[in-house]
C-alpha positions as CSV (number, residue, x, y, z in Angstrom):
1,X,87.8,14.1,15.5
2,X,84.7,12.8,17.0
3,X,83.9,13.4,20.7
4,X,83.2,11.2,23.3
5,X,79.7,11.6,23.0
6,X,80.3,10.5,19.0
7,X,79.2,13.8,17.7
8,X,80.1,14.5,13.7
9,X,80.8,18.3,13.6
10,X,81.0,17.3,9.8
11,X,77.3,16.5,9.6
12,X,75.0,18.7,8.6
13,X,72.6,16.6,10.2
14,X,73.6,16.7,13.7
15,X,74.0,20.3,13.4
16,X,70.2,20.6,12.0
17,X,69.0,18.0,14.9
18,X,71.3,20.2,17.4
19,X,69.5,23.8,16.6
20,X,66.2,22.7,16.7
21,X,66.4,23.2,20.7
22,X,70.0,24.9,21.6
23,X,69.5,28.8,21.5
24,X,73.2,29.6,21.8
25,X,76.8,28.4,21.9
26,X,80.3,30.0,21.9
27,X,83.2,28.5,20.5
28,X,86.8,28.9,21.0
29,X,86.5,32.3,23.0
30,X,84.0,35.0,24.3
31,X,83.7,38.0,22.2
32,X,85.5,40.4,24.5
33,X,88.5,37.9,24.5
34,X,89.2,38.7,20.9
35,X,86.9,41.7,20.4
36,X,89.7,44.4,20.6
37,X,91.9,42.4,17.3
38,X,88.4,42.3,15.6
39,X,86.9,45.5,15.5
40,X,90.0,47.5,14.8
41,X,89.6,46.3,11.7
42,X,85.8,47.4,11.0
43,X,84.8,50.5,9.5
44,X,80.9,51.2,10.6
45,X,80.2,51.2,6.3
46,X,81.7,47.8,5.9
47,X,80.0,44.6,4.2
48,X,80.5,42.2,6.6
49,X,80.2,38.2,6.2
50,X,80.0,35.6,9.0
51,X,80.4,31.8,8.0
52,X,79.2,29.1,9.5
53,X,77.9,31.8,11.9
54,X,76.3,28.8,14.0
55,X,74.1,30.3,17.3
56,X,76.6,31.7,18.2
57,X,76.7,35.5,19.6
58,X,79.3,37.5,17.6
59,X,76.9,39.1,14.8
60,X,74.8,40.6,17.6
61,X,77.8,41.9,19.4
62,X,78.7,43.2,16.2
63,X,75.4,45.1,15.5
64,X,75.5,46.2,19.3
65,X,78.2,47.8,18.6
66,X,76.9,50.0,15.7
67,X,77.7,47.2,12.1
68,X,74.5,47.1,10.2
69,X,75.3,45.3,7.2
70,X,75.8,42.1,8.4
71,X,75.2,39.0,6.7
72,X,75.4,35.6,8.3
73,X,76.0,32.2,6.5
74,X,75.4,28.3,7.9
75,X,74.5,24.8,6.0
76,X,72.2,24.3,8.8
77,X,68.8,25.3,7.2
78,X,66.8,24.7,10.4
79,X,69.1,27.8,12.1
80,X,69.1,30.3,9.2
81,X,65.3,29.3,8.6
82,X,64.8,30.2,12.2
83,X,66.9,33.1,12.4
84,X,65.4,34.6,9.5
85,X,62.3,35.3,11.0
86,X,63.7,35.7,14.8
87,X,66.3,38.4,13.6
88,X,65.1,40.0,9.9
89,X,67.3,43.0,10.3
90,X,70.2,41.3,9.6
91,X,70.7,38.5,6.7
92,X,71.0,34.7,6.8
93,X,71.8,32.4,4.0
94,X,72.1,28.8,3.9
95,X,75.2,28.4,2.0
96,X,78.4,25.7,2.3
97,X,81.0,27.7,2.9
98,X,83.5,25.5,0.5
99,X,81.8,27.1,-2.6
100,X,79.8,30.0,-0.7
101,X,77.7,29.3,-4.4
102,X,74.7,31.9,-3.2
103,X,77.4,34.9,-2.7
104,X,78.7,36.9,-5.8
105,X,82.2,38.1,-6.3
106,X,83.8,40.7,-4.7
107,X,80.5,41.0,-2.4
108,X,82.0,42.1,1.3
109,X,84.3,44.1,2.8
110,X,85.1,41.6,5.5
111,X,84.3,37.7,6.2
112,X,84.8,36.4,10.0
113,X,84.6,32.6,11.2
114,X,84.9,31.5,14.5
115,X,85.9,27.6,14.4
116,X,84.2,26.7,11.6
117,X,87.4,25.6,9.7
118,X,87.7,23.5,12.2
119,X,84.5,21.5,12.3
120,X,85.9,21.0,8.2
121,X,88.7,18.8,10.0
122,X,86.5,17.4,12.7
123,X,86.8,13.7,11.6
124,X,91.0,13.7,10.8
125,X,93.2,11.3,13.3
126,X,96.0,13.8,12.8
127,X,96.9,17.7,12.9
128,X,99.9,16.7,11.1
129,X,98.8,14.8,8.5
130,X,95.3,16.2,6.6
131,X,93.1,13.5,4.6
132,X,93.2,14.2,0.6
133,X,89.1,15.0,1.2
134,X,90.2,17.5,4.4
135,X,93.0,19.7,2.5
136,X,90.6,19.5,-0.7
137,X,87.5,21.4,1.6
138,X,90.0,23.3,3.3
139,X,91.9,24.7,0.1
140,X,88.0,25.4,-1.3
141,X,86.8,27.2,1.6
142,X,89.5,29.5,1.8
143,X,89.2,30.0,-2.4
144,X,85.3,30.7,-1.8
145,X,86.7,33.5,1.0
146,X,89.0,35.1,-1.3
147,X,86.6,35.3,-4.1
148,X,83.5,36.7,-2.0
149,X,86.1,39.4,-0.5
150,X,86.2,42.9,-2.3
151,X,89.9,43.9,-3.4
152,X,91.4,45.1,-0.6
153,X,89.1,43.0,1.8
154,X,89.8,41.1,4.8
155,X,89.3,37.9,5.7
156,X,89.5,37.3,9.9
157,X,89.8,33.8,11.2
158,X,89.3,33.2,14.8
159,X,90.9,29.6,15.7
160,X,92.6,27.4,18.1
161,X,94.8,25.5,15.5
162,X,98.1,26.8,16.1
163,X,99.8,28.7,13.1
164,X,102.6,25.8,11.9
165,X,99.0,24.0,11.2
166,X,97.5,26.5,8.9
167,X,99.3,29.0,7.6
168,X,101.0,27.0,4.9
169,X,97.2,26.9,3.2
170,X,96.9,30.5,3.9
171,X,99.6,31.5,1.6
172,X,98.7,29.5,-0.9
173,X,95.7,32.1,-1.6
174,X,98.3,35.0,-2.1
175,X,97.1,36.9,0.5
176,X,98.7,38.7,3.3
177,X,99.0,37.0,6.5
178,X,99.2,37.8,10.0
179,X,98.5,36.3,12.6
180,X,98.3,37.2,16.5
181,X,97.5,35.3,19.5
182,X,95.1,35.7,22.8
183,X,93.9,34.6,25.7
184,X,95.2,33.0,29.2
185,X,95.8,29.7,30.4
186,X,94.9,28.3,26.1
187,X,96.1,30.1,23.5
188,X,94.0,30.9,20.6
189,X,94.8,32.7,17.4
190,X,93.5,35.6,15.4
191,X,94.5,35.0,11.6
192,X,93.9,38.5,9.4
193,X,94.2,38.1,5.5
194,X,94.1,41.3,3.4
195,X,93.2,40.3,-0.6
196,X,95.2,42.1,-2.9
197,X,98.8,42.2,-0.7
198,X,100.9,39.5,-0.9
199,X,102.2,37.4,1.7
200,X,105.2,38.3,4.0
201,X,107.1,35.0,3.5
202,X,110.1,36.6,5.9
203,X,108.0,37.2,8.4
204,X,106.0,34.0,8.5
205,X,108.9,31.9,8.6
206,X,108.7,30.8,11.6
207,X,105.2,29.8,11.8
208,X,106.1,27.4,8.3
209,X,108.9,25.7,9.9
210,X,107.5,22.9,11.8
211,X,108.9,21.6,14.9
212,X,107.8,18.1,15.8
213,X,110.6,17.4,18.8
């Protein structure tokens, strides 16, 4: 949905005209908010992928915290352009995460995004009811997840979209699933996905039934 001020998170365009001056910006939640869900997780040795990493802080937390092998992903060449040379002890691609075309198969340990599913479904009128073009990009990012992730590899989603609205096209990926929320006041949501287990259908259940009353 576009915002008051008629920004298109969609558009790689506004994002490129937005990066040229912001230096950083935090979505959904502060590291610490969420940090304890994330790193117990993380192995020190893991391959670890950020999409649509954004300005964002998390993959210096992450290599403040001892990660080296990080590896950060945007559209937005202006950012990874500029980040390359600001920050060349870590990696930046300029990728779309729907196809994720520049990373190989079974490449990383672990892939994070922070809202960037989201800014996928920026433009929809509806939670309930996805455009055809919205489920198709959602459906392909998550495919271009699962395929970048090594067997066994996690995929950690960091969201404010409430489980009833995603976690049906989670499944579909034949992953496992769980999910846990944070945070006071607004609830957020930490979604984990582990490639090579199959979903717990029993104990999603009550994040597929949807409640509209």
């Amino acid at each position: 949905m576009f915002d008051r001020s008629g920004n298109d998170y969609t558009s790689k365009t506004y994002w490129d005209s937005r990066f040229e001056t912001e230096e950083t910006f935090e979505w959904v939640a502060d590291f610490k908010q969420f940090s304890a869900l994330l790193t117990s997780e993380l192995k020190p040795t893991d391959k670890i992928l950020q999409i649509g990493c954004g300005n964002s802080k998390l993959c210096f937390e992450l290599a403040n915290l001892g990660f080296t092998q990080l590896t950060n992903v945007d559209f937005s060449s202006v950012l990874i352009d500029k980040y390359a040379v600001k920050y060349p002890e870590m990696a930046w691609i300029c990728d779309d995460m729907r196809s994720l075309e520049h990373i190989p198969d079974d490449s990383f340990d672990v892939v994070i995004e922070k809202a960037t599913i989201e800014s996928l479904l920026a433009k929809e009128k509806s939670v309930w009811t996805f455009s055809d073009s919205a489920q198709a990009d959602l459906r392909s990012t998550l495919a271009a997840i699962r395929r970048v992730l090594k067997p066994g590899g996690i995929f950690i989603s960091i969201s404010f979209t409430p489980p009833y609205f995603r976690v049906n096209y989670l499944v579909e990926q034949e992953w496992d699933v769980d999910v846990s929320e944070f945070g006071d006041g607004f609830h957020f949501y930490c979604y984990k996905m582990r490639k090579g287990l199959k979903p717990d259908l029993d104990k999603l259940e009550r994040f597929l039934r949807v409640n509209k009353n």
